[in-house]
C-alpha positions as CSV (number, residue, x, y, z in Angstrom):
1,X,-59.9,122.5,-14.1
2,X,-61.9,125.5,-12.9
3,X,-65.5,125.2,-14.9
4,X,-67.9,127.7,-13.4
5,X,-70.0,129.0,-16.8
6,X,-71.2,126.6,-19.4
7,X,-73.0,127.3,-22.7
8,X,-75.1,124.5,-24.2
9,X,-76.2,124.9,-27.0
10,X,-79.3,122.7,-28.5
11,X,-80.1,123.0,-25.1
12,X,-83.7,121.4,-25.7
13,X,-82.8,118.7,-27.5
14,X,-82.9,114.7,-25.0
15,X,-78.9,115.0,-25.2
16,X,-78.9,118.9,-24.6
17,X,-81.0,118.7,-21.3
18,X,-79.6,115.6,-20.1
19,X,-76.4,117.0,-20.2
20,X,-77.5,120.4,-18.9
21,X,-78.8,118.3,-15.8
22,X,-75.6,116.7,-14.6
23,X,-73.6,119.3,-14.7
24,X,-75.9,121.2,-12.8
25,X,-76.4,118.7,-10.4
26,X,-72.4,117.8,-10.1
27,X,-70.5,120.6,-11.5
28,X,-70.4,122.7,-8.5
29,X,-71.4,125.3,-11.7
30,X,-72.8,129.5,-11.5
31,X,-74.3,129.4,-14.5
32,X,-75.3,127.6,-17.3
33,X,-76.5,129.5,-20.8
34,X,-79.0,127.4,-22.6
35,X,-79.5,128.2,-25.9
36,X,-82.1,127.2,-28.5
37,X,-84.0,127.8,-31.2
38,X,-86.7,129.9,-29.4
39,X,-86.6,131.0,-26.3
40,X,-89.9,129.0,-25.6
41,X,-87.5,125.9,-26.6
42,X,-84.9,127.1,-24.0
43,X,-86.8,127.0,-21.5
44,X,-88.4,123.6,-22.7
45,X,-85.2,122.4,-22.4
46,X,-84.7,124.2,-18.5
47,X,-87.7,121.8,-17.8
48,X,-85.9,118.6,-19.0
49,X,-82.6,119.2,-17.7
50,X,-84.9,119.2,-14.3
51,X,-86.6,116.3,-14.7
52,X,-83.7,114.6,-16.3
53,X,-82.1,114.7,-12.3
54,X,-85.2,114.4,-10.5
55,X,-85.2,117.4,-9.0
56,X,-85.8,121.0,-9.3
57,X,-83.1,122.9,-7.0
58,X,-80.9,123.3,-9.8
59,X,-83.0,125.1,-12.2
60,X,-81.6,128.7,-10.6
61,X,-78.1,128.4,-12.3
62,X,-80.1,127.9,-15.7
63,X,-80.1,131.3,-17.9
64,X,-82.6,130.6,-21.1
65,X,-81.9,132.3,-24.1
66,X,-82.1,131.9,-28.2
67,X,-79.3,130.7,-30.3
68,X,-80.0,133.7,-32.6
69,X,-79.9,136.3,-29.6
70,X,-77.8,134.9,-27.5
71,X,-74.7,133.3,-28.1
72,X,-72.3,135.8,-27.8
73,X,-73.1,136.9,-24.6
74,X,-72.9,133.4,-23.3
75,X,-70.0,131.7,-26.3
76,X,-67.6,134.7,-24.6
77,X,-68.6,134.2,-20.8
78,X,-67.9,130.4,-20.9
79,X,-65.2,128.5,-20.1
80,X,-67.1,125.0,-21.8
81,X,-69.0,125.6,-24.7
82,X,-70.8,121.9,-25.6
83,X,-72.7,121.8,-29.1
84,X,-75.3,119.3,-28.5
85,X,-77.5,120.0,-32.3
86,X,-78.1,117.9,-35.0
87,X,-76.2,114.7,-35.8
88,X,-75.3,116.3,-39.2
89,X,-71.7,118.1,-40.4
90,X,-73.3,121.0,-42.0
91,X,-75.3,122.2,-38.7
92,X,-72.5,121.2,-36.8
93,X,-69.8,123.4,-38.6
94,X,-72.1,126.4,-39.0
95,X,-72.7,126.6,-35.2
96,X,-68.9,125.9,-34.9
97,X,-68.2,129.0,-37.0
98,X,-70.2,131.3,-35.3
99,X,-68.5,129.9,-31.7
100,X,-64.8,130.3,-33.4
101,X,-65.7,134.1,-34.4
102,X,-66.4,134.8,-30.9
103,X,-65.0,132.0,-28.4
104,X,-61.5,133.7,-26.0
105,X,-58.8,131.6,-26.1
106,X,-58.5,128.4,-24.6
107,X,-62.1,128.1,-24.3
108,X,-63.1,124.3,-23.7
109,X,-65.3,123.4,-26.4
110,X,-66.8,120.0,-27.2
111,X,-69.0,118.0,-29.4
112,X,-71.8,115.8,-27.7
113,X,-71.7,113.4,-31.6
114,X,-72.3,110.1,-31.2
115,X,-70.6,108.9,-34.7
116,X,-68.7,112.2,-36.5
117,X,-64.8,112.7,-36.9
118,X,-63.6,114.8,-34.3
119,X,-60.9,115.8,-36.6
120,X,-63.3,117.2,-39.4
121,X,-65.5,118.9,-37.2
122,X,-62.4,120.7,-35.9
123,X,-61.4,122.4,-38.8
124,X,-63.6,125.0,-38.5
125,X,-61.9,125.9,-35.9
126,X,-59.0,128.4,-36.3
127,X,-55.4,126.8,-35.4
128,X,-54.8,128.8,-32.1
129,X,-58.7,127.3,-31.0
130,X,-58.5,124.2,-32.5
131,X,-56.1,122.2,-29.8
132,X,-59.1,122.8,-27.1
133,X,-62.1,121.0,-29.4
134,X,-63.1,118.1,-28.1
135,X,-65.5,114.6,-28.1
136,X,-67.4,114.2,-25.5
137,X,-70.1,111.3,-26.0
138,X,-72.4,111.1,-23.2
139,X,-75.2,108.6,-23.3
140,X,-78.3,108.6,-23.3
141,X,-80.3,109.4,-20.7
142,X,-76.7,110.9,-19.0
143,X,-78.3,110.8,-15.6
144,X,-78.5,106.8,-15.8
145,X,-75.7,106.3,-18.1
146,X,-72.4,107.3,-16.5
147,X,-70.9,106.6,-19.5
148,X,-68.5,109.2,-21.4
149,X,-66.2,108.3,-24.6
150,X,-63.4,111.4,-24.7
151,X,-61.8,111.9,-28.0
152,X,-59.1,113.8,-29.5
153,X,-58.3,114.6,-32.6
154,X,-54.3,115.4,-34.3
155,X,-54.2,118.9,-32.9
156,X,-55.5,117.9,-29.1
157,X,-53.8,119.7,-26.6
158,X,-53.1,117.0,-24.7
159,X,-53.0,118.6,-20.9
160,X,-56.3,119.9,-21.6
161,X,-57.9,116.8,-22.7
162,X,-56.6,115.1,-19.7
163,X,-57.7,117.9,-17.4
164,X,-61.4,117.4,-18.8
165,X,-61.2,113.9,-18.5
166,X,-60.3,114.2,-14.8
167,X,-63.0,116.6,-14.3
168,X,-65.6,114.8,-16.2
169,X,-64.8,111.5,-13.5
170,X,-64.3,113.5,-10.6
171,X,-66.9,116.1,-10.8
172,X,-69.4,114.5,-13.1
173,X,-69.4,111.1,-11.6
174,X,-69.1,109.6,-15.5
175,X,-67.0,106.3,-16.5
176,X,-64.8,108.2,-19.1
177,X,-63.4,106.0,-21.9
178,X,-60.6,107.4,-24.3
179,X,-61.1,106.6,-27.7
180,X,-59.5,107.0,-30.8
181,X,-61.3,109.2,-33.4
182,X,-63.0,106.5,-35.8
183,X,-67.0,106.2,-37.1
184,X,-69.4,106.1,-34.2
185,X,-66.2,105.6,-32.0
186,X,-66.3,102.6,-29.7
187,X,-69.9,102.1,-27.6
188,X,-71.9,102.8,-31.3
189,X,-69.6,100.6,-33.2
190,X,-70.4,97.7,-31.4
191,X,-73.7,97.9,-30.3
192,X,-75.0,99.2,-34.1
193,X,-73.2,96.7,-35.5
194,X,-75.5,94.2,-33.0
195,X,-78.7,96.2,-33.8
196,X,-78.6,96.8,-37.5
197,X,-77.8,92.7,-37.6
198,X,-80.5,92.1,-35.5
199,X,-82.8,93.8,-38.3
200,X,-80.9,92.1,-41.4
201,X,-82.1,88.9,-38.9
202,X,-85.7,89.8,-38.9
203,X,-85.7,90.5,-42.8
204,X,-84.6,87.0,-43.2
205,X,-87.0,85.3,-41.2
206,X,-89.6,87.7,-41.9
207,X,-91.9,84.8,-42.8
208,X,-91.7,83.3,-39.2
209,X,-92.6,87.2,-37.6
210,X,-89.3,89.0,-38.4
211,X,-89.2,91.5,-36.0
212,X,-91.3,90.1,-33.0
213,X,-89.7,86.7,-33.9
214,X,-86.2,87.9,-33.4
215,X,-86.9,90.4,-30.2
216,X,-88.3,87.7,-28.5
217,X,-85.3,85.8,-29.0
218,X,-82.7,88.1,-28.3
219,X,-84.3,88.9,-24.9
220,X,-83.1,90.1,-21.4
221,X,-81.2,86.2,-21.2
222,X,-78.6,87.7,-24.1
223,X,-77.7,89.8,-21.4
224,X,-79.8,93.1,-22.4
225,X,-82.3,95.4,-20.6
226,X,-84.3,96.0,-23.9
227,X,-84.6,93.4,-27.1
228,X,-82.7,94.7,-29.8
229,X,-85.1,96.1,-32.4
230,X,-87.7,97.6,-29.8
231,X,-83.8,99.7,-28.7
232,X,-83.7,100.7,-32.8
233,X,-87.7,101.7,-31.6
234,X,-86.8,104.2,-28.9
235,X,-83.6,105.4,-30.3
236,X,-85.4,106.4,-33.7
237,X,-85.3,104.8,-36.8
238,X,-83.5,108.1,-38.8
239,X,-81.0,108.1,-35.8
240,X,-80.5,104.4,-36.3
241,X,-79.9,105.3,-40.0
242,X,-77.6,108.4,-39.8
243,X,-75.3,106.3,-37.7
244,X,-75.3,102.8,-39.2
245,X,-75.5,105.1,-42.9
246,X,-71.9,107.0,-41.4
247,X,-70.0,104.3,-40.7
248,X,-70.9,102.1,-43.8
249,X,-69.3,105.2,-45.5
250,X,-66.6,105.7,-43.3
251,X,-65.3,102.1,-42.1
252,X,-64.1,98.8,-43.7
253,X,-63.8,96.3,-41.3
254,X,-64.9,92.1,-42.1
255,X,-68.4,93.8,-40.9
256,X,-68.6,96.4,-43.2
257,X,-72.0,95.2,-45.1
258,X,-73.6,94.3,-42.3
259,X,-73.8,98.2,-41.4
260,X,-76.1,98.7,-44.6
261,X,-79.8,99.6,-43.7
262,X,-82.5,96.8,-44.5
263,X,-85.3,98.5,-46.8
264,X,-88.1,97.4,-44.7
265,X,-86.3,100.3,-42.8
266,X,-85.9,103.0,-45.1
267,X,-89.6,102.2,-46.3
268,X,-90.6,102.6,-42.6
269,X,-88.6,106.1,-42.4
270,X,-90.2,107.3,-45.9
271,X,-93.4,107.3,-44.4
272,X,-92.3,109.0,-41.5
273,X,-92.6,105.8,-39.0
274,X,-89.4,106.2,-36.9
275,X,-90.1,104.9,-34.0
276,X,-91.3,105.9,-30.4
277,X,-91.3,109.5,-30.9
278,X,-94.1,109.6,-33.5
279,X,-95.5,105.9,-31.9
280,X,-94.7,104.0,-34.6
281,X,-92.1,102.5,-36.5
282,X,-91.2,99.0,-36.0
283,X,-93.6,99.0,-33.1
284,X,-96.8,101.0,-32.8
285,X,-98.3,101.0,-29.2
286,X,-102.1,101.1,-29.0
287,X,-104.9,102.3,-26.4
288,X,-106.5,98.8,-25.3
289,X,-110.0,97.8,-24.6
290,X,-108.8,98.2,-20.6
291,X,-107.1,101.6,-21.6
292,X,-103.6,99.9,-21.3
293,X,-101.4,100.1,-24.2
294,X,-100.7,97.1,-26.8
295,X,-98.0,96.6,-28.4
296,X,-98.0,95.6,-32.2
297,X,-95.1,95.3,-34.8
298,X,-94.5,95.7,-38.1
299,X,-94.7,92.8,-40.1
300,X,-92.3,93.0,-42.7
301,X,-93.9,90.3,-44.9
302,X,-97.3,92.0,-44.8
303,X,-96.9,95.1,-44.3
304,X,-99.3,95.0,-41.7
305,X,-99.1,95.9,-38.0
306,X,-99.8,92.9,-35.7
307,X,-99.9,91.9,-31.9
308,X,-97.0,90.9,-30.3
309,X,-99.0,88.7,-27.7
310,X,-99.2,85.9,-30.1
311,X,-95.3,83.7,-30.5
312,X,-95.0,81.4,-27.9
313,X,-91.7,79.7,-28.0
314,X,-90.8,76.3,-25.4
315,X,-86.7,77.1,-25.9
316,X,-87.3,80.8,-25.0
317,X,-89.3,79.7,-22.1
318,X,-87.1,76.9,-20.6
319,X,-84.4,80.1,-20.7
320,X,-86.4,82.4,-18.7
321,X,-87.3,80.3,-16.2
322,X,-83.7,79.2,-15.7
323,X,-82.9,83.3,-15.2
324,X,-85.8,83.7,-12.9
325,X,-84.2,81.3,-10.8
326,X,-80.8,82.5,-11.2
327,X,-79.7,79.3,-12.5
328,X,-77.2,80.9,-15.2
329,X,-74.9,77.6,-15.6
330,X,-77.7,75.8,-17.2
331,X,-79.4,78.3,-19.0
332,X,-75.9,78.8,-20.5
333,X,-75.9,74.7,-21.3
334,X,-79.4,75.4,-22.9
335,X,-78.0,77.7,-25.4
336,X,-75.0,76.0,-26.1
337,X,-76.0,72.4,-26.2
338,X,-79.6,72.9,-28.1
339,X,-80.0,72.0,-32.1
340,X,-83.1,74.3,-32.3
341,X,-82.8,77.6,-34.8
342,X,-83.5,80.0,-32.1
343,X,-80.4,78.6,-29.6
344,X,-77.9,78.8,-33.2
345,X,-79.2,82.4,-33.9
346,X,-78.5,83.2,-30.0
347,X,-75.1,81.3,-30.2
348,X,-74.8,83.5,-33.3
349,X,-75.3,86.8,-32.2
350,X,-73.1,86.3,-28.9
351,X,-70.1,84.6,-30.2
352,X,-70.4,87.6,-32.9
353,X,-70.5,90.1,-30.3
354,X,-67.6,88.9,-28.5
355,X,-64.9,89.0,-31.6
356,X,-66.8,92.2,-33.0
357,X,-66.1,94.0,-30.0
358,X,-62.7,92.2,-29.5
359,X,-61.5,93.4,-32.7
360,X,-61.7,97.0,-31.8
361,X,-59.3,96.8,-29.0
362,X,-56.1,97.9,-30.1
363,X,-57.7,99.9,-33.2
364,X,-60.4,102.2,-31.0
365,X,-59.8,101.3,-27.6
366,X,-56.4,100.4,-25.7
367,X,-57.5,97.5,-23.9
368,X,-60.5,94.8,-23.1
369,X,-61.1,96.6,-20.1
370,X,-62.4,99.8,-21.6
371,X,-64.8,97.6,-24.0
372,X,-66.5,96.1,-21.0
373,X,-67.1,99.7,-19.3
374,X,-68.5,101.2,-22.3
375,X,-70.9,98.4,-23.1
376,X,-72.1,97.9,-19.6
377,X,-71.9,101.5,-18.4
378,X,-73.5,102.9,-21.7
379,X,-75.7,100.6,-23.0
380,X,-76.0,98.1,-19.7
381,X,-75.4,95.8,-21.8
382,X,-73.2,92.2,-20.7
383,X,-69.7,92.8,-21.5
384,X,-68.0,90.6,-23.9
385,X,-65.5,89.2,-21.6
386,X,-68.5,88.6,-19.1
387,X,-69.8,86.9,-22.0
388,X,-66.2,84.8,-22.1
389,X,-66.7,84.2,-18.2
390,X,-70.1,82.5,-18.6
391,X,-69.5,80.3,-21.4
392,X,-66.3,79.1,-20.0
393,X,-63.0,80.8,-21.3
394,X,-61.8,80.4,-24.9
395,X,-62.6,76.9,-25.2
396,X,-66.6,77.6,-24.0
397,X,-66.9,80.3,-27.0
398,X,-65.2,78.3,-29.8
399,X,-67.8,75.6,-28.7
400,X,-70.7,77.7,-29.8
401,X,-68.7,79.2,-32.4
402,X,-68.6,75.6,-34.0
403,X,-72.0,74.9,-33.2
404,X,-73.3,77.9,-35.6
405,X,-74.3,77.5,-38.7
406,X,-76.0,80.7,-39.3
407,X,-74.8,84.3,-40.1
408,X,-73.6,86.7,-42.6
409,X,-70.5,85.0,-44.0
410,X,-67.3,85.3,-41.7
411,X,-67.9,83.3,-38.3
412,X,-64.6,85.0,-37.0
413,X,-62.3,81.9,-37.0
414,X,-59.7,84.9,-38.2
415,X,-60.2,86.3,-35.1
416,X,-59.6,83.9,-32.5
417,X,-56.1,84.3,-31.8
418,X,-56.3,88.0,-31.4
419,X,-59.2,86.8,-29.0
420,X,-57.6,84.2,-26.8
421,X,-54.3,86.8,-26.8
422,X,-56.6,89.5,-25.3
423,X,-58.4,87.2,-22.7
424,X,-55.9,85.3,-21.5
425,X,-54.6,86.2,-17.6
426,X,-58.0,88.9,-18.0
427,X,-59.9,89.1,-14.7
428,X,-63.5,91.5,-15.0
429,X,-63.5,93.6,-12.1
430,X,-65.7,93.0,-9.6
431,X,-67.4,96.7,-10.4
432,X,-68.6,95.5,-13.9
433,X,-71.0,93.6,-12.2
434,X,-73.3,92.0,-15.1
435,X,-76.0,89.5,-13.3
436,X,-78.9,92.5,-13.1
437,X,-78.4,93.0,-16.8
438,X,-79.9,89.3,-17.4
439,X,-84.2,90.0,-17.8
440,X,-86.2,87.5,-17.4
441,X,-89.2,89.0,-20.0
């Protein structure tokens, strides 16, 4: 595949510029049209896609212009057009209109979505244009998170999509998953199905510190660089909500209600408190009296925000100090073998993750295998079957599976045949290496 001029457009945007950056870097490219709003944006977004790589050398093959001003210029020139604007159908289609009426034939052109239907957003395509629309889901920020989900839709021409898949591996560097066009895809899926739990958890015990109370115990020893609701944090509450709100709409799996939004988050949004970008939303960080920042949450029962400094917890301690030591067959015991409420909501939230993600194979994705590379090369999170690996096989998971006594309803004893039919004769390669993704803070 011969890619020498790319148009992005939304090229200021995190996704835009990341994007912008490793193609630049990789793509062996002449030119890349970056398109936004303004042309100040444009070449906001030039300075990101920079930074984004570390480095500056590739700013020359960066042409800024405006969406309004330019996109016909650089929509004709290209031979990959990538629409990297608002996580919204309407925007979407209107910027796909304009690149239909002006796009030659057999123009690449691709969608950087992180939970829409491929197949709807095609249609505003006309049918000779249509076969070469595309999926391509980077992650965010692209330069650290090789990963890519590819996804086609009915009319796909197929010899295209594989061409762009080879290129996105071989020239890109990313870890491209195929996956089959369904809400939020396979990556999302999972892990906002883990997230938007994770705040149903801290609604519950809101009374016990409901947010801070269930970060701190879904820490870096459930096998994740960032507690779950400080992720929701960075990612932004209204992004949380347009995804979680899209496939509550779209989906019916045995997980279906757990995909509706707590209030305490919608309240949060109303006032405009969504997270890191306006610092504050379920956490606010704070200029301390040594100039450092504090961070305080939101407490749900109060409606207050308070400092996180003050939950001290001997379980969650004995657990990092078994990780700082590398000791991961007892810290593994810990959690399996303890009767305290924080171990059963940990036993809770892995054994779900396991069948959760499980249960897409075969629906989303083709095989276990392409589960574990999304969720450790998109989200570096521990993949499930490493998850099956440390507790010991099938027999190690239904152990804590019969051990909890918490949750939403279904425990997932439906699932455990399709579960031990997957694992069984699995091996994790040796490249999904999980033991840095285990945090010890």
């Amino acid at each position: 595949m011969n890619i020498k001029i790319v148009t992005i457009i939304g090229a200021n945007g995190t996704m835009g510029a990341g994007v912008a950056g490793i193609i630049a870097g990789f793509g062996q490219i002449e030119k890349i049209y970056m398109l936004a709003r303004s042309i100040d944006k444009s070449y906001e977004g030039i300075e990101r896609a920079c930074l984004s790589i570390y480095s500056d050398t590739i700013k020359k093959v960066f042409k800024p212009g405006t969406i309004d001003n330019n996109i016909e210029e650089a929509v004709r020139n290209s031979d990959w057009v990538i629409e990297c604007v608002a996580e919204d159908y309407t925007i979407k289609k209107t910027i796909n209109i304009i690149i239909n009426s002006i796009c030659k034939a057999k123009t690449i052109i691709s969608t950087v979505t992180s939970s829409l239907s491929i197949e709807e957003l095609s249609r505003s395509f006309n049918k000779d244009k249509r076969p070469f629309y595309f999926g391509t889901h980077f992650f965010n920020p692209p330069y650290k998170m090789p990963l890519c989900e590819l996804i086609k839709h009915k009319s796909s021409d197929i010899k295209t999509y594989e061409d762009l898949g080879k290129y996105l591996e071989n020239k890109l560097y990313r870890k491209v998953v195929e996956t089959n066009d369904t809400p939020a895809f396979a990556g999302n899926r999972v892990a906002f199905q883990f997230l938007n739990e994770a705040a149903l958890f801290a609604e519950k015990y809101k009374k016990r510190g409901g947010i801070n109370y269930i970060d701190n115990i879904l820490g870096g020893w459930t096998g994740r660089t960032m507690p779950p609701l400080i992720t929701i944090d960075f990612i932004g509450l209204d992004i949380h909500k347009a995804i979680v709100d899209n496939i509550y709409k779209n989906s019916n799996d045995y997980k279906h209600k757990l995909f509706k939004l707590p209030s305490f988050l919608s309240y949060l949004i109303k006032l405009g408190y969504v997270g890191v970008k306006r610092n504050k939303g379920l956490y606010e960080r704070v200029k301390g009296k040594n100039g450092g920042k504090e961070l305080y949450f939101y407490n749900i029962n109060t409606g207050e925000y308070e400092s996180t400094s003050g939950l001290k917890n001997s379980f969650i301690n004995k657990l990092k100090e078994y990780l700082s030591y590398s000791r991961y067959t007892d810290m593994i015991k810990e959690i399996a073998n303890s009767k305290c409420e924080e171990s059963n909501i940990i036993r809770y939230f892995i054994s779900q993750y396991i069948a959760y993600a499980y249960s897409l194979v075969g629906k989303v994705v083709d095989c276990i295998e392409d589960i574990d590379r999304i969720m450790i090369y998109g989200y570096k999170w521990v993949p499930p079957s490493a998850w099956l690996e440390l507790l010991g096989g099938i027999d190690g998971f239904m152990n804590i599976l019969k051990k909890t006594t918490i949750g939403f309803g279904n425990n997932n004893y439906d699932h455990i045949n399709h579960i031990f039919s997957l694992y069984k004769g699995y091996t994790i390669k040796k490249e999904l290496d999980f033991r840095s993704l285990f945090i010890a803070k």
